[in-house]
N, C-alpha and C positions, 0 to 999 in steps of 0.2 A: 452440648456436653463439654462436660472441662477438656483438655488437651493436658497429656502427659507432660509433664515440669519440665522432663528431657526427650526432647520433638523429635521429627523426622522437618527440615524449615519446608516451608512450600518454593523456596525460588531452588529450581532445578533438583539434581539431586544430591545436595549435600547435608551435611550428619554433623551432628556433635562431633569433638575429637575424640577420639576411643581414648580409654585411660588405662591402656596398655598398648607396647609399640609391638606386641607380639604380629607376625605373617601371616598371610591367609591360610598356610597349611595348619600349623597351630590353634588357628581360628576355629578352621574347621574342625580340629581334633579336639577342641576344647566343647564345642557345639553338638557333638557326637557322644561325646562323653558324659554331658552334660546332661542331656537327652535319655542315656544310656543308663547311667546313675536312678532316675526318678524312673525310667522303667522296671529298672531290676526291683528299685524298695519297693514299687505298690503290687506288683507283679509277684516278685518271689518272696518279700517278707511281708505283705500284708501292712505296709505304711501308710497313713494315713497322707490322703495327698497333697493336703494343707504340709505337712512334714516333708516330704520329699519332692518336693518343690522348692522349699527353704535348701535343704540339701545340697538341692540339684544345683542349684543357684552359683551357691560358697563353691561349691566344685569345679564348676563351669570358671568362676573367676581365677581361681588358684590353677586350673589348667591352662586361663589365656595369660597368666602373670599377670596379673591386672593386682593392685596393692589389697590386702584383704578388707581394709575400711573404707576401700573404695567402691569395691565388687557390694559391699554391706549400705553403703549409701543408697548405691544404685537398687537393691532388692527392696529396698524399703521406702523406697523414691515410688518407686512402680506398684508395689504393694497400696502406699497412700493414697496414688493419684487413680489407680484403678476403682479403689472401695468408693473414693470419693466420687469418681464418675458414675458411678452406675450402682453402688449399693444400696443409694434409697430408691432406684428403681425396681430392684432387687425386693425391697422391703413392699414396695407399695404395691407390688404386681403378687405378694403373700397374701398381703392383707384382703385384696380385692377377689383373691381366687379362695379365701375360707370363708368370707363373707357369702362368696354360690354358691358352696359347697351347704355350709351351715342351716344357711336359711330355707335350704329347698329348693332354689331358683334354679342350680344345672338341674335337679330331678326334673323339675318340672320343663326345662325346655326337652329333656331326654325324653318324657313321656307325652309331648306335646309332637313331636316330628314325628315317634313311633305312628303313635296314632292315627297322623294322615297321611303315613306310609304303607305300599302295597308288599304283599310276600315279595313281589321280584326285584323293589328297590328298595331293601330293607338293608342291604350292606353298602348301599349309598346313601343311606340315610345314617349307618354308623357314621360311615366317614365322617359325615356333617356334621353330625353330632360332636364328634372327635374333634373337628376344627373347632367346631364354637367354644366348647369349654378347654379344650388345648389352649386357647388363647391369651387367657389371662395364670395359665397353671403350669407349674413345671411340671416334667414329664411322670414324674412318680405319683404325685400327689393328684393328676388328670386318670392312670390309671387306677389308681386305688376307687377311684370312684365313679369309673365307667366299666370296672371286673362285673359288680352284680347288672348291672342292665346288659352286658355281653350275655353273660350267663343266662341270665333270665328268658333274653329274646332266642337264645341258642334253644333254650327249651321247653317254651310256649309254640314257637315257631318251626321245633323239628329240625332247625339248624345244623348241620358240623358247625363246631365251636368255630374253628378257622375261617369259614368261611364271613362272619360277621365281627370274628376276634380280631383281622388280620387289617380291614378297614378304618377299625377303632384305634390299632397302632399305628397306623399307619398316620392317621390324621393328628395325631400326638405328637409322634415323630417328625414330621414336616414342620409342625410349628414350633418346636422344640429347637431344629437346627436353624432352622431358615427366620422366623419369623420375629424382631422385637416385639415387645418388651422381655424376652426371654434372654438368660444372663449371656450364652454366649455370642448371641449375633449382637447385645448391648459391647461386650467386652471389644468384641474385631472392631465394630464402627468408631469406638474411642482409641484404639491403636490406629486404625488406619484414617483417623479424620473424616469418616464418613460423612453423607446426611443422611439423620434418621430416617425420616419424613419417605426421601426416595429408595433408600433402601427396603422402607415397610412396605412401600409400592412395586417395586421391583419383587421384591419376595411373593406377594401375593400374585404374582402372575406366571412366578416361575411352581411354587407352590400350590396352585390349584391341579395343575394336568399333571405334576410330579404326585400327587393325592390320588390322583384318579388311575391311575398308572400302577402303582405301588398299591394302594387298595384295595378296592373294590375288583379289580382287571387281575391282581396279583393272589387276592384272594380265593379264586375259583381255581386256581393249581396247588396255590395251599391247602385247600381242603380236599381235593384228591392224596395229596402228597403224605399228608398229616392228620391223623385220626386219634381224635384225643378226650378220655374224660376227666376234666377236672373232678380237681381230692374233696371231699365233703368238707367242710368248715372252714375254705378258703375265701369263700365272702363274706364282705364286712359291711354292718349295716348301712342302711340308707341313710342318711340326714334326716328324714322325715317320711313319716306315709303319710300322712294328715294334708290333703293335696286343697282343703281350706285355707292353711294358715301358710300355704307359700305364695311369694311372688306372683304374678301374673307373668304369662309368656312375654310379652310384648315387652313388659316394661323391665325382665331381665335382659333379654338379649340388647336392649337398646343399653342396658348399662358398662354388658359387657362390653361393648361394641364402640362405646364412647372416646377410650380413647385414644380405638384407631381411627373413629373419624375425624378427629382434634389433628392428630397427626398426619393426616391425608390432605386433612385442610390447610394447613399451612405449607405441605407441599405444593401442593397445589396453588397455592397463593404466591409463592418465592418462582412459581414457573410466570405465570402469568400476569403476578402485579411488579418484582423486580427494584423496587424501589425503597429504600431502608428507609425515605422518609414520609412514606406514604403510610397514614392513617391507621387504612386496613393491617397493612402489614404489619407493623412495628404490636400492634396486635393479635394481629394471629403469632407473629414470633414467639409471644408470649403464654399466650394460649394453647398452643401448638408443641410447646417445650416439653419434651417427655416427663419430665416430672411434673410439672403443670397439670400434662392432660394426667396423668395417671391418678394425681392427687385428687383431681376433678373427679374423677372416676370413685376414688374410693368415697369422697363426701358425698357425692350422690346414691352413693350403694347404702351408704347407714342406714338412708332412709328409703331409698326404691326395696333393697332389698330385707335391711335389717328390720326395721319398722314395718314392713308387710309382713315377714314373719313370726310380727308378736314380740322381738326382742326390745326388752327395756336395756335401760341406759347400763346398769350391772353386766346384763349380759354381752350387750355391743362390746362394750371393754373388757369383759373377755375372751370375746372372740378377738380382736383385733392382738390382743396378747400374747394368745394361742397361738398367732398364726407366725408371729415373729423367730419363737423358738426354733425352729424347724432350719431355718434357713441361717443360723449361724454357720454351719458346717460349711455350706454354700459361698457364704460370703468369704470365708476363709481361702479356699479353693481358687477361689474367681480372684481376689487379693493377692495369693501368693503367686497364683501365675504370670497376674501382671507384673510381680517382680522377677519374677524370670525371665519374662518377655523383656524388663527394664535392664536388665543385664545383659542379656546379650545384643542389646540394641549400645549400650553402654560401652562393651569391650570390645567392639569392630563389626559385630556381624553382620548385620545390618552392611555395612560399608564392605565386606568381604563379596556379600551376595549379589551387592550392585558390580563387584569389580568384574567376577566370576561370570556373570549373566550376562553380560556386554555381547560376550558370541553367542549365547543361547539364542535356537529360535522357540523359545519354550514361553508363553505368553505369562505373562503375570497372574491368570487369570486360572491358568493349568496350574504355573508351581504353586499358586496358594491350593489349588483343591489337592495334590499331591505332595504338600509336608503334609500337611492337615491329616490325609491317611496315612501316613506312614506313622503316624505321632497317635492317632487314633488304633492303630492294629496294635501297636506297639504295650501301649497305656491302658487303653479299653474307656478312656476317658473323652466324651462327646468337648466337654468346657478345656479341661489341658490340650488337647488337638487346638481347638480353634484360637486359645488364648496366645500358644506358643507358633502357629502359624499366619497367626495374625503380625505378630512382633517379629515375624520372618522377613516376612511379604511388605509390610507396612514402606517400607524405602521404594518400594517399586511403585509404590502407588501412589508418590509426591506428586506428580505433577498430571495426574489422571485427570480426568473431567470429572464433575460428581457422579453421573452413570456409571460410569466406569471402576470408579472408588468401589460404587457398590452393589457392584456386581464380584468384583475381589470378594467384597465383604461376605455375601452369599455361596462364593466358590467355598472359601474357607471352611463356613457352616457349612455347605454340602459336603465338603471332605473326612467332616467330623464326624457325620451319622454312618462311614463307610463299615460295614461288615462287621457288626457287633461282635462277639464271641466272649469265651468263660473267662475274660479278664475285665469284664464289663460288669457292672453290679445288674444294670438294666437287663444282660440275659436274664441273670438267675432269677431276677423278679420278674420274668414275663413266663421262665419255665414252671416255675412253682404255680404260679399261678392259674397256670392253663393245663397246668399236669403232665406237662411234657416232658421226655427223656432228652439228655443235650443232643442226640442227632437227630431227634423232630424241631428242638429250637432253633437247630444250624440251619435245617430245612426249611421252616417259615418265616420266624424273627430276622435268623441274620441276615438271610436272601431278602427280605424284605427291608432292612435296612438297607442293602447295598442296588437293592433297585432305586431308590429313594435318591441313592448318592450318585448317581450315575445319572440317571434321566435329569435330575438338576441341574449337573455339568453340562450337559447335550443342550440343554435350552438354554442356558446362561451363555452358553458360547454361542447361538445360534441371537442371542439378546445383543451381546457384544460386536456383532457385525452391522445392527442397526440404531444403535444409540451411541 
């Protein structure tokens, strides 16, 4: 992935020159303000966050004295170099998750695990479900299309909703914060110089028992806690019943799946072959390149999935067109934070938090998952937490080892998912939908987030002691 135009350098740790002589206290006041500003507009006016990140930005500058075409450089420095890192991963990971959606292929792995799952592991069989199609899907668009199989299994099966609802968020939610190609764990790895490859490896390990945890484990006190019947005409159709004209099991999951194995692989190749001028490698580099595998991923879905569902060439290009719209707002988002992040990396902060941190015994790996929540309680936003705690933390993690880098990187995303609540868009769509009152969704949802956020901290730290 590109690296930001205005870096964090790799030799030790030193920064751009800030382009204001303003003090760390001012620094700080600027950073707090700054912060303060884009809480209050999405918070108490209802601002769109693409806006109030702009905002935030020009505020943050004119508070650190920084020249106002300077602070405007730098937002749209960070804006460019963010969309350009990661918004056609952004685009490709749309394209490749409407393409499941459309053709019948998540139905059909959703009704392929029911199937040869027992009553007693049927909310571990959400979870799994939840991970597979979580994967390639942002968190909304993974919900909307795993409500009616919740639903459904909750009342063929005699279920409490919660008890099968709570493993199906749960497995969205983990992959959502934790896992690439999803935008904000793409956003932290290009602020902080990650590697994809190890980070997607690393998440998957902190990410499994953090699933299983939050869950399925988590779910059987939610369903005590929480008794709930969803509203009548809250589910929205299948993609398909016509269980003919979809996909085969096999050969979705293997598409989904594609291109984390791309990506494992060239991790896996840079551990063990090391050599930039060897064959394999200089191959899989390429292979293995998140846009690469993900493009790979979508060419081969046209036809694993779109072509086994019947779709001619009209309809593929519509779907693939469809799925674009959606994700403007997103791309905005993810854009403007980078320029916030570009800012204050810009106007000293960065350079503040190294000076300041010197006596800290507070590991790199804490304070990123603690801005992260504090930017997340604040905001209610999972991609603003991690974007702006990434551009935090990113100085401290110059001279990390790759492990290290990306396990920061992971802190971050776990800080993000920390204790949803009503300034979150994701409660109200998990309340509505499940027909909850906001103290039954503070009771499942948000404790279920903030198990998620916690148990991932605990093993990432317990990760950091032996890598």
């Amino acid at each position: 992935m590109r690296h930001l135009s205005v870096e964090i350098l790799a030799a030790g740790s030193q920064q751009p020159d800030p382009i204001t002589s303003a003090g760390n206290a001012q620094l700080g006041i600027a950073a707090l303000v700054g912060i303060a500003v884009i809480v209050l507009l999405i918070t108490r006016f209802k601002l769109h966050a693409f806006l109030a990140l702009t905002v935030g930005s020009l505020v943050l500058g004119a508070v650190a004295a920084a020249p106002l075409d300077k602070a405007i450089d730098s937002f749209t420095t960070g804006l460019g170099d963010t969309v350009s890192g990661v918004g056609v991963l952004i685009a490709l990971g749309a394209i490749l998750g409407k393409l499941l959606a459309d053709s019948g292929g998540a139905d059909q792995i959703v009704d392929t695990i029911l199937a040869k799952a027992g009553r007693r592991s049927i909310p571990w069989a959400m979870a799994l479900i939840a991970g597979i199609v979580g994967l390639p899907m942002f968190f909304e668009v993974g919900l909307v299309l795993l409500i009616p199989v919740v639903l459904l299994v909750a009342k063929r099966g005699n279920y409490l909703v919660m008890r099968v609802g709570i493993p199906a968020l749960a497995g969205l939610s983990v992959m959502h914060g934790l896992i690439p190609p999803h935008p904000g764990p793409l956003v932290a790895i290009d602020a902080i110089h990650a590697n994809l490859g190890v980070t997607l490896a690393l998440g998957l390990v902190v990410g499994i028992p953090t699933l299983v945890v939050a869950g399925p484990l988590f779910g059987r006190v939610a369903a005590r806690w929480v008794d709930t019947t969803p509203p009548e005409g809250v589910v929205p159709e299948r993609a398909t019943a016509d269980a003919a004209r979809r996909p085969g099991f096999g050969i979705t999951l293997a598409t989904v799946l594609l291109p984390v194995v791309l990506m494992l692989a060239k991790a896996l190749t840079d551990i063990i072959v090391d050599d930039a001028e060897n064959t394999v490698q200089r191959v899989m580099d390429v292979v293995g390149d998140p846009m690469i595998a993900l493009l790979v991923a979508v060419l081969v879905a046209l036809f694993t999935l779109g072509r086994s569902a019947g779709f001619g060439k009209d309809k593929l290009s519509e779907t693939v067109g469809s799925s674009l719209g959606p994700i403007a707002g997103i791309l905005l988002i993810v854009g403007a934070g980078g320029g916030f992040k570009q800012t204050l990396v810009d106007v000293g902060i960065g350079r503040m938090i190294l000076d300041v941190s010197e006596n800290w015994s507070v590991p790199a790996l804490l304070l990123g998952w603690l801005i992260a929540v504090g930017i997340r309680l604040a905001t209610g936003s999972a991609t603003v937490a991690t974007v702006s705690a990434a551009g935090l933390v990113a100085p401290l993690a110059a001279d990390m080892s790759t492990a290290q880098a990306a396990l920061v990187v992971l802190a971050v995303g776990a800080g993000s998912l920390f204790f949803s609540h009503v300034n979150d868009a994701g409660f109200w769509l998990v309340k509505e939908y499940f027909g909850m009152n906001v103290g039954q969704t503070v009771k499942s949802w948000s404790i279920m987030e903030t198990i998620i956020s916690v148990v991932a901290l605990l093993l990432l730290l317990l990760l950091s002691l032996v890598v």
